[in-house]
C-alpha positions in Angstrom: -16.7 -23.7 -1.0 -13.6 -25.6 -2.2 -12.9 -29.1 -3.2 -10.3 -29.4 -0.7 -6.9 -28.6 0.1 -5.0 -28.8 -3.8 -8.4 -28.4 -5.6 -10.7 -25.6 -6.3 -14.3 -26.0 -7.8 -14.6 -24.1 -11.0 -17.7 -22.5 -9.8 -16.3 -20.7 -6.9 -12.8 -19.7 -8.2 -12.3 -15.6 -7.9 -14.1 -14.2 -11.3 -10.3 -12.2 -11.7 -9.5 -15.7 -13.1 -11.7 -15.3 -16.0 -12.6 -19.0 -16.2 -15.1 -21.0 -18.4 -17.5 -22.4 -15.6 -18.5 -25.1 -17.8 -15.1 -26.7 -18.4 -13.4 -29.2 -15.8 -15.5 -29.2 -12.6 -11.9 -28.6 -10.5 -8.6 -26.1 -10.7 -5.6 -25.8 -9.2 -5.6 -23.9 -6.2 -2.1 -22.2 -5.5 -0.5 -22.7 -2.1 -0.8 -19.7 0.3 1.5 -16.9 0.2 1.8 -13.1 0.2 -1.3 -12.9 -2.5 -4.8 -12.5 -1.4 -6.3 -15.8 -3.8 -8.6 -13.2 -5.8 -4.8 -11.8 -7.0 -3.3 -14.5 -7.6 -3.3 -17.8 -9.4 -1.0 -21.0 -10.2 1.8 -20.7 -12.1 0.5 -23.4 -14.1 -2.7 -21.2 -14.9 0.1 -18.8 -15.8 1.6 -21.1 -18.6 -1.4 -22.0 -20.2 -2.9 -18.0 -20.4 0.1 -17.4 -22.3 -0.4 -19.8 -25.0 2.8 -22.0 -23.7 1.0 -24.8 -22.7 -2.7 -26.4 -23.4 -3.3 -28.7 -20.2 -1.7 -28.9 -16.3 0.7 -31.9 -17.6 1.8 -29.7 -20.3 2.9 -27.3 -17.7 3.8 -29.7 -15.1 6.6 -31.1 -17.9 7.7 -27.2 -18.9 8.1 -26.6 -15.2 10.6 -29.2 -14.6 12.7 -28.6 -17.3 13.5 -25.4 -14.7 13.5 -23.1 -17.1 10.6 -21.2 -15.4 11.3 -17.8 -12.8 9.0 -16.2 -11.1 10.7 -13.3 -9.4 14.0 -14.4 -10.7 14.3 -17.4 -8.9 13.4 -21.0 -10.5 10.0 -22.8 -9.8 8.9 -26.0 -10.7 5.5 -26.6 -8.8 2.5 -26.1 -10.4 0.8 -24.6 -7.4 3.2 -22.1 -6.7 1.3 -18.8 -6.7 1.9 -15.6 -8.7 0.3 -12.4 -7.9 0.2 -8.7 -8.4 2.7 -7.3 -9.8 5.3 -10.9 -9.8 7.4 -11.6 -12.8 7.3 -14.5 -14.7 10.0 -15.6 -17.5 10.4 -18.8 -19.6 13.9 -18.6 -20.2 14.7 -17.5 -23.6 11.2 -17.4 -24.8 8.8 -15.1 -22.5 8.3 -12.5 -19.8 5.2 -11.6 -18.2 4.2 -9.3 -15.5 0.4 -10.2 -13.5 -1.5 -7.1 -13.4 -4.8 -5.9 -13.1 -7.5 -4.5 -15.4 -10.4 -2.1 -15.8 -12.4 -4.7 -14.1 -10.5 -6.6 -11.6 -9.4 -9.1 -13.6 -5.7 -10.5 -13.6 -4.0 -10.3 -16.8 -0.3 -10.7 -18.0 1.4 -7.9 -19.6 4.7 -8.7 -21.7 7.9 -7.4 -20.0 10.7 -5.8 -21.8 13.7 -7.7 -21.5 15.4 -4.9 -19.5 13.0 -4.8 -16.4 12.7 -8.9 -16.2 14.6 -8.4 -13.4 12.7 -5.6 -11.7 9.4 -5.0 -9.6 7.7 -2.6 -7.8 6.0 -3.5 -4.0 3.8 -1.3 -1.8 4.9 -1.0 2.1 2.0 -1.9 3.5 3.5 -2.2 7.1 7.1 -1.6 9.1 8.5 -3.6 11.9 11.1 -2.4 14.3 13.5 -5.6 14.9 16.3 -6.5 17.5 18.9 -3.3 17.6 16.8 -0.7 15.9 16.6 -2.7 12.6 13.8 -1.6 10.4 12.1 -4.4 8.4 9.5 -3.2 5.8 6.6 -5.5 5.0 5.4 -5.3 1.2 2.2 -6.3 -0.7 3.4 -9.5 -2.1 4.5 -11.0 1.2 8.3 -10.8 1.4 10.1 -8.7 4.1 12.8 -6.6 3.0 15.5 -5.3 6.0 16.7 -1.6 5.0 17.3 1.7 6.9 16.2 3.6 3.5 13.6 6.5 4.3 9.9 5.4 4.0 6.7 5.5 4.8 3.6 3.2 4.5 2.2 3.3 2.0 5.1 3.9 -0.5 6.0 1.9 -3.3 9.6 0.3 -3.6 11.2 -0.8 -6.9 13.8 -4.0 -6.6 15.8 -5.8 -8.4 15.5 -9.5 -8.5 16.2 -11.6 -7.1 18.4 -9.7 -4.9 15.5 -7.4 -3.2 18.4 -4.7 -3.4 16.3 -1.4 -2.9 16.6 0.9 -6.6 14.3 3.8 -5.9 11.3 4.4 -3.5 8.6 6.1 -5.1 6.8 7.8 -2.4 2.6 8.6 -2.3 2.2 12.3 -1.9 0.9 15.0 -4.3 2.3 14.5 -7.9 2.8 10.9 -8.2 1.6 8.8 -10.4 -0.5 5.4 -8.8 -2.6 2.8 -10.7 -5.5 1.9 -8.6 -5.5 -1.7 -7.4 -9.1 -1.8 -5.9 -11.9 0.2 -5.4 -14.5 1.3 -8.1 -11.6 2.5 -9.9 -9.4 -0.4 -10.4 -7.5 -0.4 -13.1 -7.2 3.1 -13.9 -3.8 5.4 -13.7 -3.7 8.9 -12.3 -1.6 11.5 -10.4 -2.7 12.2 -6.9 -4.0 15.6 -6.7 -4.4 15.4 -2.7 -3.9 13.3 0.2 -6.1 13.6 3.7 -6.7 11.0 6.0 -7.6 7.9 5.0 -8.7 9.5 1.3 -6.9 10.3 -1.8 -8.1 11.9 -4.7 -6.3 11.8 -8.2 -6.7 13.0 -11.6 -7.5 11.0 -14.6 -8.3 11.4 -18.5 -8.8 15.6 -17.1 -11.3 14.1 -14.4 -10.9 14.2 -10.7 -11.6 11.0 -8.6 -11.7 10.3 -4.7 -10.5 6.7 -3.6 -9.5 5.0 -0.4 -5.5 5.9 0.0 -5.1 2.0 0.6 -6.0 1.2 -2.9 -3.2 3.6 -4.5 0.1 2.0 -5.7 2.7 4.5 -6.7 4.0 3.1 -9.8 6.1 6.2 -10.8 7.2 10.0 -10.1 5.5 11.6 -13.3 5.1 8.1 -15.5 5.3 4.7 -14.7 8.4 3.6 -13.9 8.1 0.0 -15.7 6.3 -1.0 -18.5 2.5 -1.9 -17.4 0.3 -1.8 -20.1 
């Protein structure tokens, strides 16, 4: 299926990439990390989308000027992999934030310069350490230690890079998700009930059921960040 360890065939990269199959016969494939590789992509792929560079060197040279963050924290190799819901800011000129649309594709949405330094992460699991410590295990890989009440299946908002908890936006009737898979990716909506493994939500006056693992609680009423 690949080309190899660094190297992806065009042909089989995830279609959430949106690429040209007919241009270069290899990608970049990122390195492994919290992302599944349909959600995420190189930050080099990254650079070019949003018009600041035309080709891999063009990035490779922007990247080590360090003036690149993803997350709040410098990056400077071209395989590092952004995802879901990461931030990504060329100082002084750009912020983006990778999201999803309609159809499952990734897409970058501009960030207001006030929430460059915030994100919001779904609990997908908790861990019970050493001495009762709790550790809470989010969708983009990183592990956050915190006695804050939770459950699975909650979202929490950050600041970077800190990880320094700001709010926890719990799933339960009222809130407002975005669906990150499922036949309704893409779409907002306030959860109308919860059983099981099922959720069902309310959007544009409809009423929709999905899988409860697909809904990420992005606010209490409205999102809580700018996402669109």
């Amino acid at each position: 299926m690949s080309s190899g360890r660094y190297h992806l065939k065009r042909f089989f990269a995830p279609g959430s990439w949106q690429l040209l199959r007919k241009e270069n016969k290899f990608v970049t494939r990122p390195y492994p990390g919290g992302h599944p590789l349909h959600l995420c992509v190189p930050v080099s792929f990254v650079l070019k989308k949003i018009g600041l560079a035309n080709t891999s060197r063009d990035a490779k040279k922007i990247l080590n000027s360090r003036v690149v963050f993803v997350d709040g924290r410098v990056v400077t190799d071209v395989k590092r992999p952004v995802g879901f819901m990461d931030v990504v800011s060329v100082k002084g000129i750009k912020s983006v934030r990778v999201f999803l649309d309609v159809l499952g594709n990734l897409v970058f949405v501009d960030v207001p310069n006030a929430e460059t330094n915030k994100k919001l992460c779904r609990i997908i699991g908790k861990t019970v350490l050493s001495k009762g410590k709790v550790q809470l295990n989010l969708s983009d890989g990183r592990n956050v230690l915190s006695d804050v009440e939770c459950k699975v299946g909650d979202s929490l908002l950050l600041e970077l890079p800190s990880q320094k908890i700001l709010d926890v936006l719990r799933l339960e009737k009222g809130s407002f998700v975005f669906l990150s898979g499922g036949a309704h990716i893409g779409k907002f909506g306030v959860v109308d009930d919860i059983k099981e493994g099922k959720l069902w939500f309310s959007f544009d006056g409809e009423s929709f059921e999905t899988l409860k693992k697909f809904a990420f609680v992005v606010g209490k009423d409205k999102p809580v960040l700018e996402l669109k």
